[in-house]
N, C-alpha and C positions, 0 to 999 in steps of 0.2 A: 195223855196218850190216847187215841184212838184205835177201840179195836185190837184182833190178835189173829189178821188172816193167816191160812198157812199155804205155804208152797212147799213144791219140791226142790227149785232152784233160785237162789236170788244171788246176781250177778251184780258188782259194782263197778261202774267205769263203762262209758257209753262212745268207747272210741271203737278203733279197726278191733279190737282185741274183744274186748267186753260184748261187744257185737257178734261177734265171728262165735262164742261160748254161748250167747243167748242164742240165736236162734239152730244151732247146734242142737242144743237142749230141747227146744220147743218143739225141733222136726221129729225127735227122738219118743215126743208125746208128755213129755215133763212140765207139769205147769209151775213156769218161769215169770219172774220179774226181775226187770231191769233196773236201775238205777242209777244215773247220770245228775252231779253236781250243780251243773252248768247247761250244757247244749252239746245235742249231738257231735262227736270231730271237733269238740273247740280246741282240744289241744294238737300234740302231735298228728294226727291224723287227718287233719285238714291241711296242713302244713311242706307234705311231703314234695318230691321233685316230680311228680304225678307220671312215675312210671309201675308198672307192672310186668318185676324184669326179674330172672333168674341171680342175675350181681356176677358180670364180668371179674369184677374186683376180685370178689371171692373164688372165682373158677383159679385166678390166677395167684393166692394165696393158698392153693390147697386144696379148698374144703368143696371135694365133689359132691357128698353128702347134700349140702345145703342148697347146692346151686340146685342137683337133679330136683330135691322136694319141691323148689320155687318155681322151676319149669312146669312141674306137674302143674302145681297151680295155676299158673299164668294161665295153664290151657284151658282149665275146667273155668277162671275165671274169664274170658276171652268166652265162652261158650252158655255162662249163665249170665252175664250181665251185656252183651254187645252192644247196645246205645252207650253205654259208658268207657266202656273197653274197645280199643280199635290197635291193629297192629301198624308198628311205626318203625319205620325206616330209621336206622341209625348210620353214619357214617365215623369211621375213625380214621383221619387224615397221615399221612406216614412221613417225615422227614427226616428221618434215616433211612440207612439201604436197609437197616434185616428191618425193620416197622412194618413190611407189607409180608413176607413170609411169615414173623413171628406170631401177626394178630389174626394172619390166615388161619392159622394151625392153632391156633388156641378157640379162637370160634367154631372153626369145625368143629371142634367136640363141645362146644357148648352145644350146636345142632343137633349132635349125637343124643346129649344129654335129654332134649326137651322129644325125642322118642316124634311116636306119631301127633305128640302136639306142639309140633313144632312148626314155626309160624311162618319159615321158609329159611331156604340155605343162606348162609353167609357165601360173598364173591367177594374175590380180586378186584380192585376197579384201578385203571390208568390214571396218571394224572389229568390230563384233560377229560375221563370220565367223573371224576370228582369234583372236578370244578364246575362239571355239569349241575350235579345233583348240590353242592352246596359254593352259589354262585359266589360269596360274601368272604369265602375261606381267603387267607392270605395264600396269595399262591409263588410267595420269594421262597425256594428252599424244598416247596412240595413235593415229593416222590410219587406219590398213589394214594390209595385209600382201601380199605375193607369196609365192604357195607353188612349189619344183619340185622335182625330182626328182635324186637320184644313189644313189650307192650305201653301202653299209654292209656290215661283215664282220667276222670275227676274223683279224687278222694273223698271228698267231702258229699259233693252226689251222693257216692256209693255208698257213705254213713246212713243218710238219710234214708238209701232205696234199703237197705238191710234193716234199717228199723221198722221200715214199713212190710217188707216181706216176712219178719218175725212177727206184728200183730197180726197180720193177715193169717198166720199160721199158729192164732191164740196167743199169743203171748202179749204179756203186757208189759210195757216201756215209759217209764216218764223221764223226761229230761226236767232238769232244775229241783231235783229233789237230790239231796243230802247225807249221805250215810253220816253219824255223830258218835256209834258206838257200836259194839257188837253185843247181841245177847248170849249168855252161857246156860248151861245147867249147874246145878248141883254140882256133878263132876268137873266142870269147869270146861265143856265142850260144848264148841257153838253149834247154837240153836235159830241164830235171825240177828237180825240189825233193827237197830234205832234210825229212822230219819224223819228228816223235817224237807216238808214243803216248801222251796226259798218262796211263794209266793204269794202264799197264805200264813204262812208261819207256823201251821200245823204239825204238831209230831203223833208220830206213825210209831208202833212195835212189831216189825212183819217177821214170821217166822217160818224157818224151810230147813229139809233136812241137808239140801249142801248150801255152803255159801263160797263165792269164789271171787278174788281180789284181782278185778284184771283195769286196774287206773294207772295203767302205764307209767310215767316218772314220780306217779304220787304212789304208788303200791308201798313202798315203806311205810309211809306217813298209818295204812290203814295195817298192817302189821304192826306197826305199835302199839294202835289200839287195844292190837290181838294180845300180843306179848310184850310190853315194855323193854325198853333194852337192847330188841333184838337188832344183831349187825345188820347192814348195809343189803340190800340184793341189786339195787339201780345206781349205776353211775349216770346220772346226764349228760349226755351227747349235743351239744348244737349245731345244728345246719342254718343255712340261711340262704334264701336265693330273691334274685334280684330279677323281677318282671320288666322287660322292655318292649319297644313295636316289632312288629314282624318285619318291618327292614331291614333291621339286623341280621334274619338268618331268612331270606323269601320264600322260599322254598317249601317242600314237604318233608324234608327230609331232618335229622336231628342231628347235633352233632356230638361228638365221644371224643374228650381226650382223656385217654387213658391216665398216661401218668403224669402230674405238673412238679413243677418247681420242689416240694417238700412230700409227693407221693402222693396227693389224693386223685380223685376223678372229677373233672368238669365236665357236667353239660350244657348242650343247649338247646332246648326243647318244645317246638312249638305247642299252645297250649290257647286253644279259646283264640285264637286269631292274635295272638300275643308270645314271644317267645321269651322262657324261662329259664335261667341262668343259675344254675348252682353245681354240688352244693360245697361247704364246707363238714368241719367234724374238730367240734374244740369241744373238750373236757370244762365240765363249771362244775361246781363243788356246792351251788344251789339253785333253786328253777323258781320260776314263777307262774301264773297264766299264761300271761304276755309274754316272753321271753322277749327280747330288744337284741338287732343286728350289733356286733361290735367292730369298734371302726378298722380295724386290722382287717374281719370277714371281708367287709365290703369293699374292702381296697385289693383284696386278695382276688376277691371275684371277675372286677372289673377288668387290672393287668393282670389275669391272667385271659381271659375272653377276648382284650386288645392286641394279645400275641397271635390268636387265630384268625380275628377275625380283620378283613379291610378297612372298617370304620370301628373303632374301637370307642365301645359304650362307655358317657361321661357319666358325672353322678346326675346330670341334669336331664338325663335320658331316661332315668330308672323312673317308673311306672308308679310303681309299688314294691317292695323288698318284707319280705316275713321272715321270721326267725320260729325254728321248731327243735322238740326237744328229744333225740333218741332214747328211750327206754334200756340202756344197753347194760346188758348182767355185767355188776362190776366184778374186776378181777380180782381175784384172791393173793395174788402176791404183788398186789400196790402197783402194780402200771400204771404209766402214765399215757401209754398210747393205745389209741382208737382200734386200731388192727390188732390188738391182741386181747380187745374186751370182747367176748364175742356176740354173734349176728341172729343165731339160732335162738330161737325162745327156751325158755325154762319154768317146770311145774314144781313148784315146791309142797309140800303139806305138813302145817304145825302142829305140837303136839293136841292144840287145841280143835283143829279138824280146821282152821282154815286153807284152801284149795289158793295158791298165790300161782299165776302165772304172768312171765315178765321177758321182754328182748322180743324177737323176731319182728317182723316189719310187713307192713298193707298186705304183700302178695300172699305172701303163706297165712292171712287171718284166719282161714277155714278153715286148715290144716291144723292151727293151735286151739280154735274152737274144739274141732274133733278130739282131740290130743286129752283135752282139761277136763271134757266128756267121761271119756272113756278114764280118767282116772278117778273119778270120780263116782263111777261104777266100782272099778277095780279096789275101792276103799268101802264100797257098802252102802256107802250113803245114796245113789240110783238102782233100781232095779234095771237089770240089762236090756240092753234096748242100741241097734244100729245104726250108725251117723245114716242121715238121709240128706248132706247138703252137697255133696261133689255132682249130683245132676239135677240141682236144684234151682228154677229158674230167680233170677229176684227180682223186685218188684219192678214195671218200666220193661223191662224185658223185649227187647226188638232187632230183629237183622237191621243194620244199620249201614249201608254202604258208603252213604256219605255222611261224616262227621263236623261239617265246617259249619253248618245250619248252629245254628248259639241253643237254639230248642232242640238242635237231638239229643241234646244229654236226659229228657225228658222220654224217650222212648214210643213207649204205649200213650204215653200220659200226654200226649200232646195234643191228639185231637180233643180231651175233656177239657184240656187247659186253654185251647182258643174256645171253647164252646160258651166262655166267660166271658172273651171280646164280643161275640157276637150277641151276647146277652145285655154285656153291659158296655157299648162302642168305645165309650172313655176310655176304658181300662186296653186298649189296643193301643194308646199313647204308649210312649219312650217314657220310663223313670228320668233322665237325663235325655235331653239334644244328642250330645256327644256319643253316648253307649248306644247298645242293639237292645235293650232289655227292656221289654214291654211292663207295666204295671199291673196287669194280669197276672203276674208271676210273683208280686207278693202279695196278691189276695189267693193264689195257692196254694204258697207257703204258708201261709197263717192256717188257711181251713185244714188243707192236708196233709202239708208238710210239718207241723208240730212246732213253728216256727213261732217264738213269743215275743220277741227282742227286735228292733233296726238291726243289729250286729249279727243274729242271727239270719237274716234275710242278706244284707248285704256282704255278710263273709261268707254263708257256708252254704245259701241255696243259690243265689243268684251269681256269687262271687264275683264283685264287682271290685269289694277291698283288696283281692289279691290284684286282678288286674290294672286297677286304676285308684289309688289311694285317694287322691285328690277329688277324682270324680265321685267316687262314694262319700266323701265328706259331702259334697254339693248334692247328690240325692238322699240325704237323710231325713232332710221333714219331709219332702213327698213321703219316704217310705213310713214316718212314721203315723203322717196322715192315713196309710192306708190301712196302714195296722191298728193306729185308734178306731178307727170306722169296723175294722171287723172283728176286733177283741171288746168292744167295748172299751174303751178308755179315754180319758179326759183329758182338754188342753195344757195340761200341770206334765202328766206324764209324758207325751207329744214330748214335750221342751226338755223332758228330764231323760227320755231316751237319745233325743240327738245330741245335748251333753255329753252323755256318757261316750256314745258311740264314736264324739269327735276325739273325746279324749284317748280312745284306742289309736282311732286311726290317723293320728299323727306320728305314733309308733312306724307307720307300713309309706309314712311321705322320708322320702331321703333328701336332706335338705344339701343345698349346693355346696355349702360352709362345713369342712368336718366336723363333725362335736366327738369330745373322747368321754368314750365310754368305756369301762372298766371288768374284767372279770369279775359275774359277784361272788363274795366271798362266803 
């Protein structure tokens, strides 16, 4: 073991959650460390239907609670990050008679709800108004439509720009480091964690007066640790959404169907010049990294999209298709259904002082950062001290009018990021022909994006594996070239990262031929 720094805060789990608690902490003046397995957003969090939306769903199940909180968010996060965040037209097409009063009148008070940060009124649209806005809609049967308003983002950006606005703000963060164990006292209350370096192999004894469990579908696994035995707090949830071209939906606008076939919501979501098809929500009784689409989602996905849409998406359309895992607090009297597990996060605290927070989703992150803060105060373990994140800019930070640019997700950071090309002309080259994504951009990633890995360059900075599966297999030794060249690393590794990286990414190719794949058990 190395060493016995002490903190005040050390945080596990380097996604929307574990993020939104560090740098919570950090603003608060708390010196915080981070701890991430893997890489920023590898799991859930990079994963999502890349909105940033109060949950119609939920308006409509009830829970006004949850919606108002998400709304709030949406605004403050719409006002701290706007290169990432932009507001996005939704439409929800009506073919019945009450579909266009009912989802009037239930929107409305979602507007209500989102108060002065509300992103604009929802409206009545005609049917030939609708067909305006979403030209591609099946128009046999159509009545009208309601259009409103939420938000839209890149997930995984947003990991990255929160890690980097949390060092900015002292704190310290590594990805690919390991929690193995927790430390105790005497008493048997924790005092700090054991981990190890995945890249060095180094183990570490870091010790701090709170420690907080926020590894989303893995939070049990580090509860065990804590206290052997202990039941259940995560049911896994999967989603899965299927990336296809922007012909499918031409537009600017998104599409909503509310309720399908068996109750859930489809969308369809332009994203990065590519429109985004989900989600589902099926119960798995175990998870992985990778979680893998099952062949029922995908079949689900598609007739259900070919019912709205005029040209209905084959499997040989699909782009790329990912599977992600909800964190969702399971229920206590054994359900088997999704809508009754619920949406809102939860903090729990063991007899041993570990701080567990688990459920809620992307939009409200800050919110449960704040949340785990302040309980964590309220138990002792922090001296008092004021969230400082609800008007806090994060890093990138820029009025962003137009979104369609592939580098405004880049912000501020964009003029330093060509300042490369012009340094180094090469590096103004396309990674691929086919893609918009200059080489420049993983020589950014690696210097300032904390990016170690091809996988992590091509899934969570540049995100080419969600867009283009195929295409990212075919740029993997350029990126690994570029990465050897500014990590130091050798033609062994080169080979042994785009190995790896192809082995993921045959996961995110949908091949033409169904293959059956099974609930795991």
């Amino acid at each position: 073991m190395v060493g016995t720094p002490s903190w005040d805060l050390i945080v596990i789990g380097g996604g929307a959650t574990g993020l939104g608690v560090a740098l919570d902490g950090i603003s608060r003046g708390y010196k915080t460390l981070l701890l991430e397995q893997v890489d920023f957003a590898k799991g859930t969090s990079s994963r999502s239907t890349k909105l940033v939306h109060g949950g119609v769903r939920y308006l409509a199940q009830g829970n006004v609670g949850l919606v108002r909180e998400a709304l709030y968010e949406r605004g403050l996060l719409l006002q701290n990050a706007p290169h990432l965040v932009k507001n996005q037209d939704f439409v929800i097409p009506n073919y019945d008679w009450w579909g266009g009063p009912f989802y009037t009148i239930g929107l409305k008070m979602y507007d209500v709800l989102a108060g002065r940060l509300s992103l604009g009124a929802s409206v009545h649209l005609s049917r030939q108004q609708t067909l305006e806005r979403l030209s591609t809609l099946q128009p046999a049967g159509l009545r009208g439509g309601v259009l409103y308003h939420d938000g839209q983002f890149d997930d995984a950006r947003l990991a990255v720009n929160l890690a980097q606005t949390a060092i900015e703000q002292g704190g310290t963060l590594l990805n690919y480091f390991e929690v193995k164990s927790l430390l105790k006292d005497p008493q048997g209350q924790i005092t700090g964690v054991t981990a190890t370096d995945q890249e060095t192999g180094t183990a570490y004894e870091l010790r701090a007066r709170a420690v907080v469990n926020a590894t989303g579908i893995f939070v049990d696994e580090i509860r065990q640790m804590d206290q052997p035995g202990t039941p259940k707090l995560v049911r896994p949830s999967q989603g899965i959404h299927l990336v296809v071209d922007k012909s499918f939906l031409p537009g600017n606008e998104a599409l909503m169907i509310p309720k399908t076939d068996d109750g859930r919501v489809l969308f369809a979501v332009p994203w990065h010049n590519r429109v985004v098809l989900g989600t589902t929500d099926t119960l798995l009784n175990a998870y992985s990294q990778e979680p893998k689409a099952l062949e029922q989602e995908i079949e689900f996905v598609l007739r259900t999209a070919g019912r709205y849409l005029v040209r209905a998406p084959k499997r040989s359309d699909v782009l790329s298709m990912y599977a992600g895992l909800r964190p969702l607090a399971a229920s206590q009297n054994g359900s088997q259904k999704t809508k009754e597990i619920s949406r809102s996060h939860k903090i729990m605290v063991s007899e041993t002082g570990l701080i567990t927070i688990t459920g809620g989703k992307w939009t409200t992150y800050r919110r449960m950062g704040q949340d785990t803060i302040d309980n964590a105060i309220a138990l002792g373990k922090l001296p008092a001290a004021l969230s400082q994140t609800a008007h806090l800019p994060i890093h990138g930070a820029l009025p962003t009018a137009d979104h369609s640019p592939h580098l405004a997700v880049y912000g501020s950071d964009q003029v330093p990021l060509l300042q490369l090309v012009t340094d180094e002309p090469a590096w103004g080259e396309k990674i691929d022909a086919a893609l918009e994504f200059l080489k420049a951009e993983v020589v950014w990633a690696a210097r300032f994006e904390m990016a170690r890995t091809v996988e992590d360059v091509l899934a969570r900075r540049v995100r080419i594996l969600f867009l283009d599966a195929r295409a990212a297999i075919r740029a993997a030794p350029e990126v690994a070239a570029l990465l050897a060249q500014e990590l130091g690393h050798d033609a062994q590794w080169q080979r042994q990262q785009v190995d790896t990286f192809t082995q993921v990414a045959r996961h995110y190719v949908l091949q033409e031929q169904a293959t059956t794949v099974g609930v795991e058990d």
